[in-house]
N, C-alpha and C positions, 0 to 999 in steps of 0.2 A: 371153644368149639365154633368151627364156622356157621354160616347162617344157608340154608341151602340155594340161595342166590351167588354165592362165593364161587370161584372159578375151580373150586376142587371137585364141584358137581359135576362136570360137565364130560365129554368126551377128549376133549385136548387133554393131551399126555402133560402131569408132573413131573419136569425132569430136576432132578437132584444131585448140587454137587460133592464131592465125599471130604478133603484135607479141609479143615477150617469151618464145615459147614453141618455133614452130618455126624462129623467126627471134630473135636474142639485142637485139637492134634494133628500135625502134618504126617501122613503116612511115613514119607520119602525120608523124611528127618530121623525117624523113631527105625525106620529100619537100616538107615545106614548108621546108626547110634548102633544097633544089636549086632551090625557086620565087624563093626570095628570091636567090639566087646567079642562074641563068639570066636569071629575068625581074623583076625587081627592078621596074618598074610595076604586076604585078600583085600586089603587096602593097596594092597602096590599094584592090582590089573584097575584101581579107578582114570589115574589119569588117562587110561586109552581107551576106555568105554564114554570117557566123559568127552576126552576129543573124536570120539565117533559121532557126537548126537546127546540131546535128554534123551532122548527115546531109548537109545542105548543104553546110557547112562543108567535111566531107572529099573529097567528092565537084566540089567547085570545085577543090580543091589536087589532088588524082588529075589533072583534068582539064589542069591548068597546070605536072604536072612529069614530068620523064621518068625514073622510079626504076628502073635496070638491077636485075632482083630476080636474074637470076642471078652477080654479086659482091655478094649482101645475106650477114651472117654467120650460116650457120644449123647449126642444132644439131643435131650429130651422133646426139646420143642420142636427140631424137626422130625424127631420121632411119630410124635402124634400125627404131624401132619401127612407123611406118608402112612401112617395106618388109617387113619379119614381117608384117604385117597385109595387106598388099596379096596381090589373091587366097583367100584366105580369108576375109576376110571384106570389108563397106562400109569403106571409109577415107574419112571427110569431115573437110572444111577450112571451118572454120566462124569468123568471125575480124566484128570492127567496124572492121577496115580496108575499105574501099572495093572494091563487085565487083572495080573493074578492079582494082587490084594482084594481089585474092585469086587474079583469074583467071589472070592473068601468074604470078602463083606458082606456083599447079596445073598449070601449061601448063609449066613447068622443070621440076618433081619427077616430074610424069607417074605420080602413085599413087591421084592423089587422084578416084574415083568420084561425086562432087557435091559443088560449091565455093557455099558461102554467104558470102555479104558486106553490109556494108550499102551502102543503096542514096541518091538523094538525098531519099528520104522518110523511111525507118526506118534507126535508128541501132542497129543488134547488138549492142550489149553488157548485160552484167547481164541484170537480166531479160528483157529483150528478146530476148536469146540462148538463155536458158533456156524461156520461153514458145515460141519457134521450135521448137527440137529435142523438145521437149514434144510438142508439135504433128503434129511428123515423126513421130518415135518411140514416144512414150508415156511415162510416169515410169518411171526405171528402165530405160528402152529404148537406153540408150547407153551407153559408155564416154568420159569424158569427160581430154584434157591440155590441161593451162594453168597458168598463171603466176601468175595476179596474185589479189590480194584481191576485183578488183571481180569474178571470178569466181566466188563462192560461190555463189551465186541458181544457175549451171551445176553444180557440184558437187554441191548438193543433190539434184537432180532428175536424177542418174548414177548409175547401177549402180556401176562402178568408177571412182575420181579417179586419175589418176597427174597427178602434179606435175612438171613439171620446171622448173629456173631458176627457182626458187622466188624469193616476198619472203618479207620476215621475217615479215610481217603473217600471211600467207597460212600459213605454216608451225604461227602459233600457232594459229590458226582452223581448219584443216581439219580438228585432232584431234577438233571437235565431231560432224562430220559422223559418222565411224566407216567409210567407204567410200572410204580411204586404200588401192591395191592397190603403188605403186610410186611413188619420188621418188627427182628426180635430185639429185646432190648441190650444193648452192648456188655459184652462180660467186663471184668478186667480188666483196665488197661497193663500192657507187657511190665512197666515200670512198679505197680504196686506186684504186680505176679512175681514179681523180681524181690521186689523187699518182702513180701511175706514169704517165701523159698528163703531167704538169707537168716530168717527167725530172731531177729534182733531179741527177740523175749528170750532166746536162750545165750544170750549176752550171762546173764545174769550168772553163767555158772565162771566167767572169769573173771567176779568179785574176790576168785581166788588167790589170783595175784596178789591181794592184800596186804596178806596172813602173815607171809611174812615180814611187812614191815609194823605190822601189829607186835610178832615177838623177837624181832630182832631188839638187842642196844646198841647205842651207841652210832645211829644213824642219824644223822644229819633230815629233819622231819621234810623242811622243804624240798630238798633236792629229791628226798628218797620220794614224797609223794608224784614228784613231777613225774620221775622216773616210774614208777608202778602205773598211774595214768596211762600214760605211752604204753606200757605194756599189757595193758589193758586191751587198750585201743585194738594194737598189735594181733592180739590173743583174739580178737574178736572179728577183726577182719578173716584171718586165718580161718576160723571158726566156719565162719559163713561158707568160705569159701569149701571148706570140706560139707557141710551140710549138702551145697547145691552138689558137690561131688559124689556125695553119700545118695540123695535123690536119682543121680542120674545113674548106679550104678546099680539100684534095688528098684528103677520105673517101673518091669513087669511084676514084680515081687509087692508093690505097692499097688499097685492095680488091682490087684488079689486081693489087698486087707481093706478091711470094712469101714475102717478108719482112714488110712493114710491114702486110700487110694481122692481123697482130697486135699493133697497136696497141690501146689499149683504144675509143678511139671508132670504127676500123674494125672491130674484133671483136664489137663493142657490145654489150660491158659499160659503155661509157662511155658515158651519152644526150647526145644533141645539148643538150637545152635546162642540163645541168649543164655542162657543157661550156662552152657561151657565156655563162651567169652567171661560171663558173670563171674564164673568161680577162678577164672585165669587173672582177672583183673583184681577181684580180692585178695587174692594170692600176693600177687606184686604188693599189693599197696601195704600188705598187713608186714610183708618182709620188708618193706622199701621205710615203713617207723620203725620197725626192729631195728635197726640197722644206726639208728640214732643210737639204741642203748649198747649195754656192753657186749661183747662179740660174746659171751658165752651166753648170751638172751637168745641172739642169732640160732646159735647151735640145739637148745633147746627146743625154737622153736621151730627148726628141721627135723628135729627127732620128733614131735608131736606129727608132724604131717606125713615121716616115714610112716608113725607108727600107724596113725588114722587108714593111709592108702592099706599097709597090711591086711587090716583090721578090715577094712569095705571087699578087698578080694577074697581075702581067706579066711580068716580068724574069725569073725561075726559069724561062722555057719559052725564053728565046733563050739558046743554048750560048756559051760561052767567058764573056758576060757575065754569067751568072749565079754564077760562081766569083769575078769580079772583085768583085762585088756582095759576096759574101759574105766575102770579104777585107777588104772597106772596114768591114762591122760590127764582122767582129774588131776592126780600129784603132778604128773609134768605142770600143770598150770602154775600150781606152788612153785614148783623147784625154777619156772621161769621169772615168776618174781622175785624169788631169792637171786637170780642171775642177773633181774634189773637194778636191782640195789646194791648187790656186789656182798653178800653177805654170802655164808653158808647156812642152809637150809637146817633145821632143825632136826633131827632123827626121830624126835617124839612127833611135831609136827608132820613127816611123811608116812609115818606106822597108824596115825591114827589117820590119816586122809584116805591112806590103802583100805583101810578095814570098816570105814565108815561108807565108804562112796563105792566098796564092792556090795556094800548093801542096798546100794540105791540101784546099783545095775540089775542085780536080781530080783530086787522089786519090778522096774520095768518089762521085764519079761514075765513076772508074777502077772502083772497085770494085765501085760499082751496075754496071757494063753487064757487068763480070767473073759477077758474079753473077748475072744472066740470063740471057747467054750459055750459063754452063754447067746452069741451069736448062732451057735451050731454050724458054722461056713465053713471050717478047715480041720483036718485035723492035726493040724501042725501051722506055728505060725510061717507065715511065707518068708523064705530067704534063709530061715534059720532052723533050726533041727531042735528044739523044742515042743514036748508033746502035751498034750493034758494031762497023763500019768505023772508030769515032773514036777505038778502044783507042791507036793506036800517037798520031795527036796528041796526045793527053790525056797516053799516057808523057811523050812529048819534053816538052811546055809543064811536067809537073807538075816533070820531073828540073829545066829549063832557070830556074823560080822559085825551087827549091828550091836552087839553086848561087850564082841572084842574090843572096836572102839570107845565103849564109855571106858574099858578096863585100861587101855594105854592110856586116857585122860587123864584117870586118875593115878596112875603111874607114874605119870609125865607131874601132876601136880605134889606127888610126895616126892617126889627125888629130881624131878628134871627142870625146875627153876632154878634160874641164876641169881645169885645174892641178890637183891635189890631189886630186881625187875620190876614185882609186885609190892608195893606197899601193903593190900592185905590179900596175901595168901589164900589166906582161909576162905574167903569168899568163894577164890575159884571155886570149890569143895562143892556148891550147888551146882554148876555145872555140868556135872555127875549126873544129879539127878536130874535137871532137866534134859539133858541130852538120850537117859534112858527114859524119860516119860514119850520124847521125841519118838524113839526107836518106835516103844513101842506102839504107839499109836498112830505107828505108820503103815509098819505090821498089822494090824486088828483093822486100818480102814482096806486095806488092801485085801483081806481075807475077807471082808465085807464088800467086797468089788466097788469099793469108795475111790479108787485112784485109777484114774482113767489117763492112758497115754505117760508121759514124761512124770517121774517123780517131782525131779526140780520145779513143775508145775505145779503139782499139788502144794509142795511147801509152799511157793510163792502165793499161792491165792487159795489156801487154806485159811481160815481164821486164826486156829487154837494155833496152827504150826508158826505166821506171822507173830504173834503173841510171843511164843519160846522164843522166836531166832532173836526179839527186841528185847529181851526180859536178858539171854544169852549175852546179848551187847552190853546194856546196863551192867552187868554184873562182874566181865572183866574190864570195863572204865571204869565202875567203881574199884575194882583190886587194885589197880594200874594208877588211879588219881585220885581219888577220894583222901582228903587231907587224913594225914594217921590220928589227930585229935577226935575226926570226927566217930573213932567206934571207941575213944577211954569208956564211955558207960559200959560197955559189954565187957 
């Protein structure tokens, strides 16, 4: 709270800027992101709006998108400070986004006393912004927040600066000014908003690539490990690169949920245009290792990114199939390790991957609509067509795959080992059981609203479930190596 000697007391107008400062989010960005997603033809009248002017420019895309500005991510801190302000003195919104956003802005916050924007002739920023308020005010006749470096020409020509969501740039330059009165402290810099967006933690689901050199014989251990490595790597660059794809194509649908809407490109610390460079650059680089292994790795890992773009436009919004979907990429992961090593993929190994990790999909959405429900904020989760009535389905189907899977386990271990594979056999046989104590105590913490967000989470930094997945290890290296003398007592 300020001190009533602070410059918010006084009669000099609070002028406030909107992309980067009361918003953490570039309007321009976010709606020419929703032009190109909605209306995707009128991408071809940009170059001639853009060779008209910005002013054009923006004011074409204003006109061609529909940006909901109240789930835009906006900053609490200048929040407060125009509601301290409001009443006491002017609060203006003074911004080189486009009247209309600025106005849809002003018209949510409801503080704001006169909303400047640019228009389709003059473009507000820099000095244009500063010659404006000059104009209105006088030198010195305002108090000026904002963000960015291209801001200085306003800072100059301000009574008091406060900063918030500062850049770097802008941090080292203001000290010239000397009319520095308050600064928020810096979010994120772009490069961590970048690697938390890419979610290396869910790396972990292309441990999958493994499996199969775990049950294949007759591979050659070095070469095959090299090769699963690299496909790994592969798989994981890919990965990223669909995530940051998957964020940018549910932004508004993310902004909605109670959770996600703190991702980094919903919370926008992450901009759109790094974003879609980010996920294009992962792309390459994850196909540019592929490309080291065997060309049917290549192809597999084309058909995981057809299948994911499907799956982000269409198939994520029809229910039960978008679990099945998301089951089948899991196996894609397998069957691209079996393509790095050059084996063929197990049939037991892909029937139990399908029916285990359709269980883990349905969990996910178990615990999405857990988690809104007792939120009370939707009645449906955003993006997808799931409803609170679909809890008890979603039980039965997730307990009813997750039981298929112990049953091909145990399938797989009476009749679908190869002579020799296993020294002892029989061990697999626990397996069984720990994979159904897994099941269900995945089930019972979920119904217990114990799993929050990503299953693959929970297991990873569960206790009891860390415990199974090592106990699970232990027990096929022991079938697999454990000298055969060592079970004569039994």
């Amino acid at each position: 709270m300020s001190s009533p000697e602070s410059p918010l007391y006084d009669d000099v107008p609070l002028v406030v800027d909107l992309d980067g400062t009361l918003v953490y989010c570039d309007t321009l960005h976010d709606s020419l992101w929703l032009m190109a997603r909605a209306r995707p033809l009128s991408l071809a009248g940009l170059p001639y709006a853009l060779s008209s002017g910005k002013a054009p420019f923006k004011q074409f895309v204003a006109g061609q998108s529909q940006l909901d500005v109240r789930t835009l991510p906006y900053n609490e801190w200048v929040l407060r400070r125009i509601r301290e302000a409001a009443g006491r003195r002017r609060v203006v919104l003074c911004t080189g986004a486009n009247q209309r956003i600025a106005d849809d802005v002003a018209a949510h916050i409801g503080a704001f006393d006169l909303v400047i924007g640019s228009d389709g002739t003059s473009n507000l920023t820099g000095e244009a912004k500063a010659s404006r308020l000059v104009q209105l005010f006088g030198e010195r006749g305002f108090d000026y927040v904002g963000n960015s470096i291209a801001d200085m020409p306003v800072f100059r020509q301000a009574r008091h600066a406060v900063v918030a969501n500062p850049a770097s740039a802008l941090l080292r330059r203001i000290s010239e000014i000397g009319n520095l009165s308050e600064q928020e402290v810096r979010g994120p810099a772009a490069l961590n908003a970048l690697l938390s967006a890419m979610r290396p933690h869910q790396w972990l689901k292309n441990i999958l690539v493994f499996a199969p050199l775990l049950t294949a014989t007759g591979v050659e251990q070095a070469r095959g490990l090299l090769a699963a490595l690299l496909a790994f790597l592969s798989f994981s660059l890919v990965a990223s690169s669909v995530y940051l794809a998957n964020d940018l194509m549910d932004l508004e649908a993310d902004r909605r949920h109670p959770r996600k809407r703190g991702r980094p490109l919903a919370a926008g610390t992450l901009s759109v245009p790094i974003a879609v460079l980010g996920a294009l650059g992962l792309l390459v680089g994850g196909f540019g290792i592929g490309w080291q292994l065997e060309q049917r790795f290549v192809a597999v890992l084309g058909a995981y990114v057809l299948a994911t773009g499907i799956y982000m436009v269409k198939l994520k919004r029809v229910p039960i199939l978008d679990s099945i979907v998301l089951a089948s990429l899991y196996t894609l992961r397998i069957i691209g390790g079996a393509a790095a090593i050059a084996v063929i993929p197990s049939f037991w190994l892909l029937a139990f991957s399908v029916f285990f990790f359709m269980s883990l999909a349905l969990g996910k959405r178990y615990a999405e609509l857990v988690e809104l429900e007792s939120a009370g904020t939707a009645k449906a989760i955003p993006g997808r067509e799931y409803r609170p009535e679909d809890l008890q389905t979603l039980l039965a189907q997730g307990n009813a795959t997750g039981c298929a899977a112990v049953v091909v386990l145990a399938l797989y271990i009476h009749s679908g080992l190869e002579p020799g594979q296993y020294r002892h056999p029989e061990l697999l046989w626990a397996l069984c059981l720990v994979l159904l104590y897994w099941i269900s105590k995945f089930w019972l913490n979920a119904q217990r609203r114990e799993v929050i967000g990503d299953p693959v989470i929970w297991a990873a930094t569960n206790r009891v479930s860390r415990g199974l997945a090592v106990l699970a290890v232990l027990l096929v290296m022991a079938a697999r190596w454990l000298p055969e003398s060592a079970l004569s007592l039994w």
